[in-house]
C-alpha positions as CSV (number, residue, x, y, z in Angstrom):
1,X,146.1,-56.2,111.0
2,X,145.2,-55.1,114.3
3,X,148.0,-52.8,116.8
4,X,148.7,-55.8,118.5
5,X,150.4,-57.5,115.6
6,X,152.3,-54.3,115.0
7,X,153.6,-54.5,118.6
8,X,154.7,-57.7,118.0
9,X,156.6,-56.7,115.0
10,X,158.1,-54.0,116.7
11,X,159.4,-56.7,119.3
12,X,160.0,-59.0,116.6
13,X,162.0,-56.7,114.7
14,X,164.5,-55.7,118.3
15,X,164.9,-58.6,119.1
16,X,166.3,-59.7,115.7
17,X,168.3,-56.5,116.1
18,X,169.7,-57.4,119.4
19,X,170.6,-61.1,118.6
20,X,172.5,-59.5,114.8
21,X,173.7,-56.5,116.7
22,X,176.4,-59.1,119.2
23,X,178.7,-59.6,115.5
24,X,178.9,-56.1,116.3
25,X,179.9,-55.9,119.5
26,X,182.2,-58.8,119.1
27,X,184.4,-56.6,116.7
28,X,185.0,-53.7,119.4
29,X,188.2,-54.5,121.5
30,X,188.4,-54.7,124.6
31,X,190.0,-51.0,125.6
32,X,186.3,-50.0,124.3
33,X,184.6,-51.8,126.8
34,X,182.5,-49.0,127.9
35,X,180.9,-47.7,124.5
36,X,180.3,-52.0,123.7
37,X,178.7,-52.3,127.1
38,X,176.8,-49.2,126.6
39,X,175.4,-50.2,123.1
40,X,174.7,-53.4,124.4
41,X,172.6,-51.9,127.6
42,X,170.8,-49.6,125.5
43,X,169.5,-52.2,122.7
44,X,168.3,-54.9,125.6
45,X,166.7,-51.7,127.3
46,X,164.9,-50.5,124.7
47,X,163.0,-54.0,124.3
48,X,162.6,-54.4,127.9
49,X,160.8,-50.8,127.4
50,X,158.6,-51.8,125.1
51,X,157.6,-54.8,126.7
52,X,156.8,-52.2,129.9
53,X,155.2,-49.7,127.4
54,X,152.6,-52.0,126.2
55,X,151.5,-53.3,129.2
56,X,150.7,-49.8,130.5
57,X,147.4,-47.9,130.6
58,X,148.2,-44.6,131.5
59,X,148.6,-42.9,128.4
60,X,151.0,-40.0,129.5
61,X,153.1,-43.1,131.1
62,X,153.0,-44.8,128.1
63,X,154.5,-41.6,126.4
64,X,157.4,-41.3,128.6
65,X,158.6,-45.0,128.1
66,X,157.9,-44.5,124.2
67,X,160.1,-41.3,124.3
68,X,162.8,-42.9,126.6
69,X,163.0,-45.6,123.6
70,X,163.1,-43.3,121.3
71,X,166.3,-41.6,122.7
72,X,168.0,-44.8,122.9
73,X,167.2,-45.8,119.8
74,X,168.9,-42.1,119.1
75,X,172.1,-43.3,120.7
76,X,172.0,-46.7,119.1
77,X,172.9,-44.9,115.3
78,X,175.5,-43.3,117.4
79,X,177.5,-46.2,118.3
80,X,176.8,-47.6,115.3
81,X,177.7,-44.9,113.3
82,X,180.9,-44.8,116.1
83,X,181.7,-48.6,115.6
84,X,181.9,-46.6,111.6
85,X,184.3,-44.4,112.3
86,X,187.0,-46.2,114.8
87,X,186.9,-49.0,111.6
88,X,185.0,-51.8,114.1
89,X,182.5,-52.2,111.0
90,X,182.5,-51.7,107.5
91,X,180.6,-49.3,105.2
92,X,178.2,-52.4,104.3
93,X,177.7,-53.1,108.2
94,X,177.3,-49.5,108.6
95,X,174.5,-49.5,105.8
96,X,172.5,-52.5,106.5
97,X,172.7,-52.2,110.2
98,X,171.5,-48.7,110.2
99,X,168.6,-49.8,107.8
100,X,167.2,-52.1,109.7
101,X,167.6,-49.9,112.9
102,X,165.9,-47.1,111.0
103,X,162.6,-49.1,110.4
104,X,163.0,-49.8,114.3
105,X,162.5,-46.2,114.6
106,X,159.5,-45.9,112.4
107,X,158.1,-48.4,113.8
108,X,158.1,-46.9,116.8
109,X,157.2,-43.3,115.8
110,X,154.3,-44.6,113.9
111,X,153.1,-46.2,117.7
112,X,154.3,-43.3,119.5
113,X,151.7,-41.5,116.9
114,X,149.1,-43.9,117.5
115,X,148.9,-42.4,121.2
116,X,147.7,-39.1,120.3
């Protein structure tokens, strides 16, 4: 397997993430609009990101965009584990949700590692 095929997965795996993550978002009411919204901005950017990511040389560039998904990635099992506590989602949700965002996050370390 070659690190283009594990880019691929990466995006794969976000946008699966994203396209799950709306019976989420469809569960918040609407007096939450701003933490849906932000979820919601954050998930689409952090795809966008990697698409940008990958098509850079510069490896300190590279770095920044990997680290800048990496934060929102951060704030995404926030609002999840906020959707969790205001009752938006169940324990279950919580649980498989959170499982699939965590191998997002390896995923991402392990090419944020590659760099170095």
């Amino acid at each position: 397997m070659n690190f283009k095929e594990d880019k691929f997965k990466l995006v794969t795996k976000i946008k699966t993430f994203i396209l799950e993550s709306e019976k989420i978002l469809e569960n918040i009411p609407r007096y939450d609009f701003y933490n849906r919204d932000k979820f919601r901005d954050d998930i689409t950017e952090v795809l966008h990101l990697v698409y940008l990511a990958n098509t850079i040389t510069n490896i300190e560039d590279k770095k920044k965009y990997q680290q800048d998904i990496f934060s929102r990635l951060s704030m995404i099992d926030f609002y999840l584990e906020r959707a969790y506590v205001y009752k938006y989602i169940s324990e279950k949700q919580l649980y498989n949700y959170s499982k699939k965002l965590e191998e997002i996050i390896k995923m991402t370390k392990g090419w944020m590692n590659s760099n170095e």
